[in-house]
N, C-alpha and C positions, 0 to 999 in steps of 0.2 A: 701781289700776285704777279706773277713771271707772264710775259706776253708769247702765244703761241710762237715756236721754231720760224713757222712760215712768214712771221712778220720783218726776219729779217734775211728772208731767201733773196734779196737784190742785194742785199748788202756787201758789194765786192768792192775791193780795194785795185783801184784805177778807174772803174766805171766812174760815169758822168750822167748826172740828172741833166737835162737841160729843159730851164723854164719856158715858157709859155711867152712871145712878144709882147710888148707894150708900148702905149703910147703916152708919151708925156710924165715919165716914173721918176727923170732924174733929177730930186728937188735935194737944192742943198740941205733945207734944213731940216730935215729926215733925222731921226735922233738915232738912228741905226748906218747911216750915213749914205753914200752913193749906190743906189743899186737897195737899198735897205729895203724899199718899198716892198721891193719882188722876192723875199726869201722865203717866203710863204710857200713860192712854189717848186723850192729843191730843199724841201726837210726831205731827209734820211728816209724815214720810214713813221711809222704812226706812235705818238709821244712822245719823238724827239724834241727834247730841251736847248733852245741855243745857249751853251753858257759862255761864247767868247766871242769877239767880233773882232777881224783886225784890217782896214783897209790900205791898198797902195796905190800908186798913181793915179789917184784919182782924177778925172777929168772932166768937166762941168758940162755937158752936152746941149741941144738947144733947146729951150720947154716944153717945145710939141719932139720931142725926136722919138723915133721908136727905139728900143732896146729888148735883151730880154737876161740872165743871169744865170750861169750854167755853175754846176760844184762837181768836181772831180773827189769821190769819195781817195781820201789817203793816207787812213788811222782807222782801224775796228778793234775795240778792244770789248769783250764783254766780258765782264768782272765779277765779283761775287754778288754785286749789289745793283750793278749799273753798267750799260755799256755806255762806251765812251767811244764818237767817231768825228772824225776830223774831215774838212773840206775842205780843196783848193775851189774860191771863187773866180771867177771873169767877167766881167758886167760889161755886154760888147753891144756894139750900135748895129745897124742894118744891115752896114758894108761889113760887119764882124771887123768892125775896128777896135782896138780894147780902149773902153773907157774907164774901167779901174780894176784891180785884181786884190784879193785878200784871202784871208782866210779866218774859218769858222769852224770854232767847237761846238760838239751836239752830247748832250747826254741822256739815256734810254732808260728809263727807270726799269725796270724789272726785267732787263736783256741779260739774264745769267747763261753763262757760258763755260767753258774749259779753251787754253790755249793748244787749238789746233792747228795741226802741220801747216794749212793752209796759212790762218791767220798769223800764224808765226816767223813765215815764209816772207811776209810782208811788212812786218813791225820790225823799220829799219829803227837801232837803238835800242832796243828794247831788250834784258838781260837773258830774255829767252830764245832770245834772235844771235846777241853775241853766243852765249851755250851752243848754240844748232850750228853755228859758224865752226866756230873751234872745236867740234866734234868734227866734223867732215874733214875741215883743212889737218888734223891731227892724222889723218890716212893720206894726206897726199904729200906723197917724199919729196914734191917741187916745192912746196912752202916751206918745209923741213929744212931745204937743201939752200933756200933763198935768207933763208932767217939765221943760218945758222951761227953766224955770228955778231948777231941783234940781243940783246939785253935793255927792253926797255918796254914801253906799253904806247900801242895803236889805238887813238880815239873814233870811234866812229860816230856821228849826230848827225842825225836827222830830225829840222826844227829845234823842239826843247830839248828831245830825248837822248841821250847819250850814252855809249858804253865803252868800256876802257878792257882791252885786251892786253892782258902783260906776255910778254914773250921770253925767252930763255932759252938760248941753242937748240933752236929750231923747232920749239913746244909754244903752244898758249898754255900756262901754267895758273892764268888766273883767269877770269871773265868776273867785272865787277859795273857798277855803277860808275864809279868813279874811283881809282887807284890811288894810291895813301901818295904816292909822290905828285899825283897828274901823272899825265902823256906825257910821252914825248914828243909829240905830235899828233894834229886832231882834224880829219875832215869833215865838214859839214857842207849839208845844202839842205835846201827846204825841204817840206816830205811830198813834195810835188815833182819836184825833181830825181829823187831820188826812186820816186813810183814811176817817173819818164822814161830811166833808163834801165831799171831793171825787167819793165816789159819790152825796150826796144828790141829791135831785130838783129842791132849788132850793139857792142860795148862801144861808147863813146863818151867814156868820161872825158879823155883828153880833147876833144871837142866842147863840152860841156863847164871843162876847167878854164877851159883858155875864155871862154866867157864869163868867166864869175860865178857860174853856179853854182862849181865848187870851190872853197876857199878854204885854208889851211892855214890853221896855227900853230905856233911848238918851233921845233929845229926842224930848219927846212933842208940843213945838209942829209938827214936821218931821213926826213921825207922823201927826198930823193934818191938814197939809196936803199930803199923801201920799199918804191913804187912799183918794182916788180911783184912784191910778197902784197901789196896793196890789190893791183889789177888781179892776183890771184882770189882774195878774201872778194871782190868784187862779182869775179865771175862766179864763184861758188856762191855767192848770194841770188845771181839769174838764174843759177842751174837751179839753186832751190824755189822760186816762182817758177819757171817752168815746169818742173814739176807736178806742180799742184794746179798746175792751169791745166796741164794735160790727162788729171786727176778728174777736176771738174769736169770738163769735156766730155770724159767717157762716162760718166756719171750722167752727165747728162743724156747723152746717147742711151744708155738701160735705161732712164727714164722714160725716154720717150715712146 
């Protein structure tokens, strides 16, 4: 049986659950690991399944210390069978100092859906996401005019998920999973970053890059004489979150 519409009215891609404080949670031998204690209280929504737990820097705190673990929602997919949604964790002390960070799959039994503009807008990777891309940049005569003599395929990943753009004098000619040759080149960052910056207020990848959060594989000569037609795919990717944040918004506004 499919769970009412409304159980998944929070469920927005960049929001943030944040738990509840605690004292004395952070025990090594937690079989769910640092922080594991407290996930209890940033599930998703009601029957979310955790199917994957992944932690980083973990740091051992002191046995009485307080803490509490907050999840930045950054993957909703609801599928024929099952949603499926992703969270960046934080597991931070009093002073919001970060004592470990990871991330967590959730799976919703009976959360059937259709891929909406919205949710679409946000599934960076995802074949329905490159589609939307390569539709819009296909009107704009700067990526045209930038590509035009490009003959290869642009990877874009966020996390697992990945999608392979072939390009052809100044067209995206294919939008695939993965291209029968590979990339030519392939940016990735986590999908926490990549939900960082497509809500920010300004584009700041090359800020973002120079720290490592993005990182690129392939030919990096290609890469760089790319990165114009890249910043452009980038920005049409904000303009499409915006979009639909400005969607929601007024949505919400006749709601109220």
């Amino acid at each position: 049986m499919s769970l009412p519409t409304s159980e998944f009215a929070d469920l927005v891609v960049g929001s943030t659950i944040v738990g509840a404080a605690h004292r004395g949670v952070e025990r090594s031998d937690s079989p769910l690991g640092p922080g594991g204690d407290l996930l209890g209280g940033v599930v998703p929504c009601r029957g979310a399944r955790l199917t994957d737990l992944v932690w980083r820097q973990p740091t051992l705190a002191a046995p009485n210390a307080t803490a509490r673990l907050t999840m930045t929602i950054t993957r909703w997919r609801a599928e024929s069978a099952a949603g499926r949604v992703h969270g960046a964790l934080r597991l931070v002390g009093a002073a919001d100092e970060l004592l470990a960070s990871g991330e967590s799959k959730w799976e919703v039994p009976g959360a059937q859906g259709t891929a909406t503009p919205e949710r679409i807008a946000w599934d960076v990777g995802s074949l329905a996401w490159g589609r939307r891309i390569a539709d819009e940049l296909g009107k704009d005569p700067a990526f045209a005019s930038t590509t035009a003599t490009f003959d290869g395929t642009i990877g874009i990943a966020s996390g697992d998920d990945e999608i392979h753009l072939r390009i052809y004098r100044g067209a995206i000619i294919e939008v695939a999973p993965k291209a029968l040759a590979g990339s030519t080149f392939t940016v990735w960052a986590s999908e926490l970053t990549w939900v960082e910056m497509l809500q920010s207020p300004r584009l700041d990848y090359v800020r973002r890059a120079s720290s490592r959060q993005f990182t690129t594989r392939g030919n990096s000569f290609e890469y760089l004489r790319m990165f114009k037609a890249l910043m452009l795919l980038v920005e049409q990717a904000r303009a499409n979150v915006a979009e639909q944040i400005v969607a929601t918004n007024a949505t919400e506004v006749d709601d109220a």
